[in-house]
C-alpha positions, -999 to +999 in steps of 0.1 A: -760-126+617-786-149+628-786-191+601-820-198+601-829-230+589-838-220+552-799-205+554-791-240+561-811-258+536-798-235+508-765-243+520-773-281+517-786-276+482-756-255+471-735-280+482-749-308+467-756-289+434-716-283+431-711-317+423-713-326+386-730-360+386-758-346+409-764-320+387-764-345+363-791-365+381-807-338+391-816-329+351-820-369+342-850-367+370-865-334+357-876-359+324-889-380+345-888-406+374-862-433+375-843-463+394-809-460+407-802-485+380-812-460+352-795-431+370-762-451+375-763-465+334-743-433+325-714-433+350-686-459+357-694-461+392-713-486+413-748-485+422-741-480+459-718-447+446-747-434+429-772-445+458-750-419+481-751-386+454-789-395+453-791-400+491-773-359+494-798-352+473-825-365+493-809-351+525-812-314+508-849-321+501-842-317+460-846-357+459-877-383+470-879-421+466-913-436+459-921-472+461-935-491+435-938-531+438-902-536+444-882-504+430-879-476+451-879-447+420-866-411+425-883-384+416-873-347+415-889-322+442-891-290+418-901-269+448-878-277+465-855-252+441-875-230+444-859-214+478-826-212+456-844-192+420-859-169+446-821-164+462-807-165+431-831-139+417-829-115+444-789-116+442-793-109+407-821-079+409-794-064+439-767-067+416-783-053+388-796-024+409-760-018+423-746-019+384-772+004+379-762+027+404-724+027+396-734+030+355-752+065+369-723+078+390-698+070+360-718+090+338-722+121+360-684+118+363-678+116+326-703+147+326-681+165+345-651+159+332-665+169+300-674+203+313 
């Protein structure tokens, strides 16, 4: 099996999605652009704690800081999900065909049990 690099990218954003407060952080910047500050209001951690989850997140490519005057606010890279929907959706349509499949030879099964 050969990684290629979106194999590892994915990886990097699975990872980093399995945490809780980078999930969290992850919604918080889908309303919108914020500071660390703001992102660190909800947690009792410090701001250098949330600074790393944010920096993973950057790291993944789910993450950018901008600059503006002297704040450095984060901002969520929707396309960068987008590699993991389209993973996540062809996982799903396999699965489903698979179900599919296994609903059909259950039935024809049944059928001939029934005959």
């Amino acid at each position: 099996m050969v990684i290629t690099v979106d194999d590892e990218r994915l990886d990097a954003m699975f990872a980093a999605l399995a945490d809780r407060t980078r999930r969290d952080i992850v919604a918080r910047l889908g309303e919108g652009e914020a500071t660390v500050k703001e992102l660190a209001a909800p947690y009792a951690m410090s701001l250098q704690a949330v600074s790393q989850h944010i920096g993973v997140l950057e790291r993944c490519g789910l993450v950018s800081r901008g600059r503006h005057r002297q704040t450095r606010p984060c901002r969520l890279e929707p396309g960068a999900l987008e590699a993991a929907v389209s993973w996540i959706e062809e996982s799903r349509r396999v699965w489903a065909e698979r179900m599919d499949r296994l609903d059909t030879h259950l039935a024809r099964l049944q059928d001939g049990e029934r005959q």
